[in-house]
C-alpha positions in Angstrom: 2.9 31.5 2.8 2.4 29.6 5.3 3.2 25.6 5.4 2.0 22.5 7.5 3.2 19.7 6.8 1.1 16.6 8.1 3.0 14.8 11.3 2.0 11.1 9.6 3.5 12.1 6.2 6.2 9.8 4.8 6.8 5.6 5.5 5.0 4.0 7.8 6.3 1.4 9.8 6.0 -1.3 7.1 7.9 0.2 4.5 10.5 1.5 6.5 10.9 -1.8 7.8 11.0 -3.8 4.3 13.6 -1.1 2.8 16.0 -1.4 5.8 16.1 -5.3 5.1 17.3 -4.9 1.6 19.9 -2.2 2.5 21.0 -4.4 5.3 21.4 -7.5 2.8 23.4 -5.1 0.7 26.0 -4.2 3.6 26.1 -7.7 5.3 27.6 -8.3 1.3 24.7 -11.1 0.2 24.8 -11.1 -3.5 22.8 -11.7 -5.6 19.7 -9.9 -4.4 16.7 -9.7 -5.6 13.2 -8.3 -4.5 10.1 -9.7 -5.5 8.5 -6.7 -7.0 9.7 -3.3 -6.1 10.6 -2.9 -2.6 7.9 0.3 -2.4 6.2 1.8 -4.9 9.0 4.9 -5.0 11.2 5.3 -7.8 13.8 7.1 -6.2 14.5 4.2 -3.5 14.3 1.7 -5.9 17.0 3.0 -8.4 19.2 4.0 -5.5 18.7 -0.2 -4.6 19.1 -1.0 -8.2 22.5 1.5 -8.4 23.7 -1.0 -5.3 23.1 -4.3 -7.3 19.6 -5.4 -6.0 17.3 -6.4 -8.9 13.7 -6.4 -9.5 12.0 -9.6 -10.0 8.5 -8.6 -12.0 6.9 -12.4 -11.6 6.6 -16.1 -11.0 8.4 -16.4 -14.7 11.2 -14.1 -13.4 11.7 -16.5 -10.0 11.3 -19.6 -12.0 14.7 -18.6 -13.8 16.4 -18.3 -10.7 19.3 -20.8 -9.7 20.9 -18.9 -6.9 20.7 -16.0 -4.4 18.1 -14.2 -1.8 15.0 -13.0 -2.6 13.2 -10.6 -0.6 9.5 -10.5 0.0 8.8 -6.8 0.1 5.7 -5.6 2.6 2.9 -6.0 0.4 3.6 -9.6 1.2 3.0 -12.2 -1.7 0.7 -15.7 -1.7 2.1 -19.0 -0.3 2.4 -20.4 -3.5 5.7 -17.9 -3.7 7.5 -19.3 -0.4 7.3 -22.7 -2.3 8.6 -22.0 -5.1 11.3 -19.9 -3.7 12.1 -22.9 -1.8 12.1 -25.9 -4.2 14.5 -23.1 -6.5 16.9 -23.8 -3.4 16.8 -19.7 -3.0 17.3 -17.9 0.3 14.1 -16.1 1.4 14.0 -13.2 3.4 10.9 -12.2 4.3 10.3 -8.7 5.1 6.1 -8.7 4.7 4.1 -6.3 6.8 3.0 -7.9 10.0 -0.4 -6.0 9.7 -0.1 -7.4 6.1 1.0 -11.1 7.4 -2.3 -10.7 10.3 -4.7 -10.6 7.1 -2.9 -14.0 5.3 -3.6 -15.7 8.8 -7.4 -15.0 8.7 -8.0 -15.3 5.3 -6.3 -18.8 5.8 -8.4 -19.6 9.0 -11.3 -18.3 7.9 -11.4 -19.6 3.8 -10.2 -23.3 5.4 -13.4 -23.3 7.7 -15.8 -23.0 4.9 -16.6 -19.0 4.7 -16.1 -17.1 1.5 -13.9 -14.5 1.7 -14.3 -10.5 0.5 -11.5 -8.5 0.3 -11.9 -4.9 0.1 -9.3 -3.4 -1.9 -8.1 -3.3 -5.7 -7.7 -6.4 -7.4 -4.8 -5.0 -9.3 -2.8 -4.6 -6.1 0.1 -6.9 -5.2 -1.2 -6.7 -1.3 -4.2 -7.9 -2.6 -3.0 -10.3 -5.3 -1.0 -12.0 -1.8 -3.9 -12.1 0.4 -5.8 -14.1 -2.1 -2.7 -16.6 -2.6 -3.9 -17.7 1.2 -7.4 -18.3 0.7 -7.9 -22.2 -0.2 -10.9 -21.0 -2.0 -11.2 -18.0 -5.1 -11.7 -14.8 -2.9 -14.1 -12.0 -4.0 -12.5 -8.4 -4.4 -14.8 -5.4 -4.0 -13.5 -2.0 -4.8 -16.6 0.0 -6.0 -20.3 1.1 -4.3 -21.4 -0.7 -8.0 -19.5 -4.0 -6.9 -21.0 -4.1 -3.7 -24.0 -4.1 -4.8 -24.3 -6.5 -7.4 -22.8 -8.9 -5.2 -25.3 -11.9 -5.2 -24.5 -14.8 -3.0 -26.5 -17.7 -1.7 -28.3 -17.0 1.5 -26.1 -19.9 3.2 -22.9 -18.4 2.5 -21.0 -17.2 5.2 -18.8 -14.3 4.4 -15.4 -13.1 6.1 -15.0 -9.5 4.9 -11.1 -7.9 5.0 -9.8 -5.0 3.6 -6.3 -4.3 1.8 -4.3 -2.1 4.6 -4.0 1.0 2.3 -7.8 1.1 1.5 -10.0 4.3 1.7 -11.4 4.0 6.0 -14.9 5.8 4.6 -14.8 3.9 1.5 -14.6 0.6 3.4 -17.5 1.2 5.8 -19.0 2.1 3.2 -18.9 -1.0 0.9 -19.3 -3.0 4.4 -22.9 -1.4 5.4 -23.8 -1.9 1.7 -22.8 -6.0 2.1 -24.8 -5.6 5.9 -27.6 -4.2 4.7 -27.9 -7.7 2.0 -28.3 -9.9 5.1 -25.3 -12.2 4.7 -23.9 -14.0 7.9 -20.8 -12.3 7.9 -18.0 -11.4 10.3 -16.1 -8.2 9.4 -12.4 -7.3 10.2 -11.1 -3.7 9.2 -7.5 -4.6 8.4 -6.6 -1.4 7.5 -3.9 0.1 9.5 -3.8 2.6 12.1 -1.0 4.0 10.5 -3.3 4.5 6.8 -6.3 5.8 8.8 -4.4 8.1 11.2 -2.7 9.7 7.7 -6.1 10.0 5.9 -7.5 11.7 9.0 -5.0 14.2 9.4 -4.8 14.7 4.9 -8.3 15.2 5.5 -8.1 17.6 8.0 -5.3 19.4 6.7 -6.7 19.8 3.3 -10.1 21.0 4.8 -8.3 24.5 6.0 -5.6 24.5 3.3 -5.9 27.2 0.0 -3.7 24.6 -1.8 -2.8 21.3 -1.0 0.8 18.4 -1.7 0.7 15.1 -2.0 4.5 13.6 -2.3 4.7 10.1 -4.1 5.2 7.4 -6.5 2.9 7.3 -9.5 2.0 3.5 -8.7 1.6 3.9 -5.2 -1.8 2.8 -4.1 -2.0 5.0 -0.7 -1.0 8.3 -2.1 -3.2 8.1 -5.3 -6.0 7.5 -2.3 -4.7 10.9 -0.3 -4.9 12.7 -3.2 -8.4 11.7 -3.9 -9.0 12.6 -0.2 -7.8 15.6 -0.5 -8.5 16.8 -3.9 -12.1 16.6 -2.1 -11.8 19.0 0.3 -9.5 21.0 -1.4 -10.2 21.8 -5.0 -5.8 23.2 -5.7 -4.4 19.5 -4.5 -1.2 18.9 -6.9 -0.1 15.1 -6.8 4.1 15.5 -7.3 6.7 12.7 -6.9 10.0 14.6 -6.2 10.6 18.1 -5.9 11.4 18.4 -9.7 7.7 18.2 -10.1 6.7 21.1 -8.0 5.7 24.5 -9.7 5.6 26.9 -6.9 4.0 29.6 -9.5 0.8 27.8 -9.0 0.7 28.3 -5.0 2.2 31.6 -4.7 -1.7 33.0 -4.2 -2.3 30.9 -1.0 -2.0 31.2 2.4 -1.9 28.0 3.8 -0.1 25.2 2.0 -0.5 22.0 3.5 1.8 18.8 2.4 1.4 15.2 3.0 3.3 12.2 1.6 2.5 8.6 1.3 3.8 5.7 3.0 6.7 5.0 0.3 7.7 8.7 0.5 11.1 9.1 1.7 12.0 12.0 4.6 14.9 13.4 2.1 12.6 14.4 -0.9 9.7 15.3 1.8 11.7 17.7 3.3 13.2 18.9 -0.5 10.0 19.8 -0.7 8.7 21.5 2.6 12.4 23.6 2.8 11.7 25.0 -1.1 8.0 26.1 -0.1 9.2 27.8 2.7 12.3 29.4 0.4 
């Protein structure tokens, strides 16, 4: 069998950068720590953080209780609201946000202060997105589906700014944006989606497209990998989504030829290659 394992799998530059501050807070011996949220959305990494003493806020409520320590903003990045209340808590904040991520909070802030309604691309449900509307002085409209797009109804007068969560689907995006074009709304449109997102859907994508079975390495919650799974799961009907190499059944590819393996953004090298060196076993 032979294996290819896509050049873009594994964290991107954000996520490699957020989970080197925490471990660098751990060694300089800051304590307590805490992260707002999980760091990524990888249950290894975060148990290995927890194992060192770094704790998991889960909310405001969580913060609120707070009398002492650092808290970290993971790369998702959270809404302003969060800064100030770490603040008047008299907490340290270190602030390890996603530039690409921080980019978006500065035109959604422009943009929603000048008068224009924003539209965010994305899923509502997502803490990325959850922090990009905590900069909008106005309620931002989230659009996930075709179906959403187009029972948007807005007031001809409206002017719309039109983002998109980093991690977001590249096709799906244009997509929803010709749909919102083709309504007639004044509009301005930034794709704030990552080279780093679309040059790892491309390649899934192309990978999958040659591939008799296809890998996608990791966390359940994480919002980029369930989106490369879908990507490839369409161009290659044997896609198996697997967290850590306990999950892989190798019965199931022993009939194909070419395996191809990608991993998402919060996938860490060590169970990527786990996974790569026991499909090549």
């Amino acid at each position: 069998m032979q294996v290819e394992l896509a050049k873009s799998a594994g964290f991107c530059f954000g996520v490699q950068r957020a989970v080197d501050t925490v471990y660098e807070q751990v060694e300089k011996g800051v304590s307590p720590i805490y992260t707002y949220g999980p760091i990524i959305h990888n249950e290894v990494v975060v148990q290995d953080l927890e194992e060192k003493g770094v704790r998991v806020l889960e909310g405001r409520e969580a913060l609120e209780a707070l009398t002492e320590g650092t808290v970290i903003i993971r790369s998702h990045g959270v809404g302003r609201e969060i800064y100030d209340l770490i603040q008047e808590r008299g907490l340290t904040c270190v602030d390890a946000t996603c530039p690409f991520v921080k980019k978006i909070h500065r035109i959604v802030d422009k943009e929603s202060a000048e008068g224009r309604q924003i539209v965010i691309i994305g899923n509502d449900r997502h803490p990325e997105v959850e922090g990009i509307k905590g900069w909008c002085h106005t309620p931002a409209i989230v659009l996930e589906s075709v179906q959403q797009a187009e029972n948007l109804s807005l007031s001809r007068d409206v002017s719309l700014c039109i983002v998109s969560q980093t991690t977001f689907n590249y096709k799906k995006f244009q997509d929803l944006v010709e749909i919102l074009s083709e309504k007639g709304y004044d509009r301005t449109v930034v794709n704030t989606i990552c080279n780093a997102t679309e040059e790892r859907q491309t390649e899934a994508r192309r990978i999958a497209a040659r591939a008799d079975a296809m890998i996608v390495i990791g966390g359940s919650h994480s919002s980029n990998t369930q989106k490369l799974f879908e990507i490839c799961k369409k161009e290659c009907e044997n896609t198996y989504y697997i967290q850590t190499l306990q999950d892989l059944d190798l019965e199931v590819l022993r009939s194909a030829g070419l395996l191809g393996i990608t991993a998402g953004a919060s996938t860490p090298k060590k169970i990527i290659e786990e996974v790569r060196t026991e499909c090549q076993s």
